[in-house]
ZAMARGU-4260 file (C-alpha; in steps of 0.2 Angstrom, whole numbers, plus 5000, padded with zeros to 4 digits):
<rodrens>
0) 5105/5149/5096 | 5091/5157/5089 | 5074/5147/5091 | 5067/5148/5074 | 5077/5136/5065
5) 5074/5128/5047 | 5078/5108/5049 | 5079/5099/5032 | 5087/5083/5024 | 5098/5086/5010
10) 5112/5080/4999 | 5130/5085/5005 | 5139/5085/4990 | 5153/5092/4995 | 5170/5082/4986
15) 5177/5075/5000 | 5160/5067/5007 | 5156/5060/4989 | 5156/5042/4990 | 5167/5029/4975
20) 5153/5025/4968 | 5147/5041/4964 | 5134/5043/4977 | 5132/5055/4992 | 5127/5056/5011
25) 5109/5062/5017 | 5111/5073/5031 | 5101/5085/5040 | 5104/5103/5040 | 5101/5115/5052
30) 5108/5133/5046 | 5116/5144/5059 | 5125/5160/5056 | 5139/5157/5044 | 5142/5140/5049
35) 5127/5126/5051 | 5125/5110/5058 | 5125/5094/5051 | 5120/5077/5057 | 5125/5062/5047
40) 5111/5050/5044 | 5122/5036/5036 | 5109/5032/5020 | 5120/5041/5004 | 5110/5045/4988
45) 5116/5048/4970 | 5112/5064/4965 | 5100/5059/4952 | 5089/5051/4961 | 5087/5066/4974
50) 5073/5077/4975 | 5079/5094/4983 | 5061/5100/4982 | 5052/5086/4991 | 5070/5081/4999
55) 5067/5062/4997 | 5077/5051/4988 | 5067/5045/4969 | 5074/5028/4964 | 5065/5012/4965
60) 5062/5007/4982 | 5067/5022/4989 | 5048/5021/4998 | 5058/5015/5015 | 5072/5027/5014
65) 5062/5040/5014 | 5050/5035/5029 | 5064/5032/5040 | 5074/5049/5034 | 5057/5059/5038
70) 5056/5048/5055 | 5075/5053/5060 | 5071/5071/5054 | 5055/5073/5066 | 5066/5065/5082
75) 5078/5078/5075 | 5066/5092/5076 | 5058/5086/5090 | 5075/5087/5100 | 5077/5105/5096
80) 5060/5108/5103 | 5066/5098/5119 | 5080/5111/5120 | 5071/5125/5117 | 5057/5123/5129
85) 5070/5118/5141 | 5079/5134/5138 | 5096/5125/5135 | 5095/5130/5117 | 5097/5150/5121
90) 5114/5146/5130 | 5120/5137/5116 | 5132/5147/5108 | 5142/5137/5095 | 5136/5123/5080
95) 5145/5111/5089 | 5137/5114/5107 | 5120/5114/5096 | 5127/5096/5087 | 5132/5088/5103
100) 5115/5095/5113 | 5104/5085/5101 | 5114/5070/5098 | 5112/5069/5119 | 5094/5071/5117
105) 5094/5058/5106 | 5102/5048/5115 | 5118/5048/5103 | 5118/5044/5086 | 5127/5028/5081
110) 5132/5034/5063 | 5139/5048/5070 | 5159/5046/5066 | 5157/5024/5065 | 5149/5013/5049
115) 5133/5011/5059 | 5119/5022/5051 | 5100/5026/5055 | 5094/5011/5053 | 5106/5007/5069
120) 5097/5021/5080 | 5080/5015/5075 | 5083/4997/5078 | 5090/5001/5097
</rodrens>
């Protein structure tokens, strides 16, 4: 993987990720090659009250949210700077290897594929 890597929070809006009531999941992207990766972070925003600019959610008491997405996003980033200084991140040849690499830095994401969300990896 190449060691220059945009890491961002946004919307997934993809139809089968939008939620009943009309809202969607936050996740963080981190582009690569055709395919990127995408971590979950288990807080889901309506669209309308998204800011793609400043990548924060806008309704009222969205002050919270937004500090703890900006935290994750740092131990995201963070992470990848682990790998990278470490060298693992060059042999890292796949999205998925990437994924799994800094979910294990992190010491596993509990939203990851459960109901538990961020507030869950913070609380640990």
């Amino acid at each position: 993987m190449k060691p220059n890597v945009k890491i961002y929070l946004a919307l997934d809006r993809r139809k089968n990720r939008l939620r009943s009531d009309g809202s969607s999941p936050v996740v963080v992207k981190i582009p690569s090659g055709n395919h990127g990766i995408t971590i979950d972070t288990g807080v889901d925003c309506h669209t309308t009250n998204w800011d793609s600019r400043t990548m924060q959610c806008t309704h009222q008491g969205a002050r919270v949210i937004n500090s703890v997405l900006t935290n994750f996003l740092a131990s995201v980033r963070t992470a990848v700077l682990t790998l990278v200084a470490s060298g693992e991140w060059a042999r890292i040849t796949t999205p998925s290897e990437a994924k799994s690499a800094i979910l294990r830095v992190l010491g596993g994401l509990p939203g990851e594929g459960s109901d538990t969300g961020i507030t869950d990896y913070f609380c640990r």
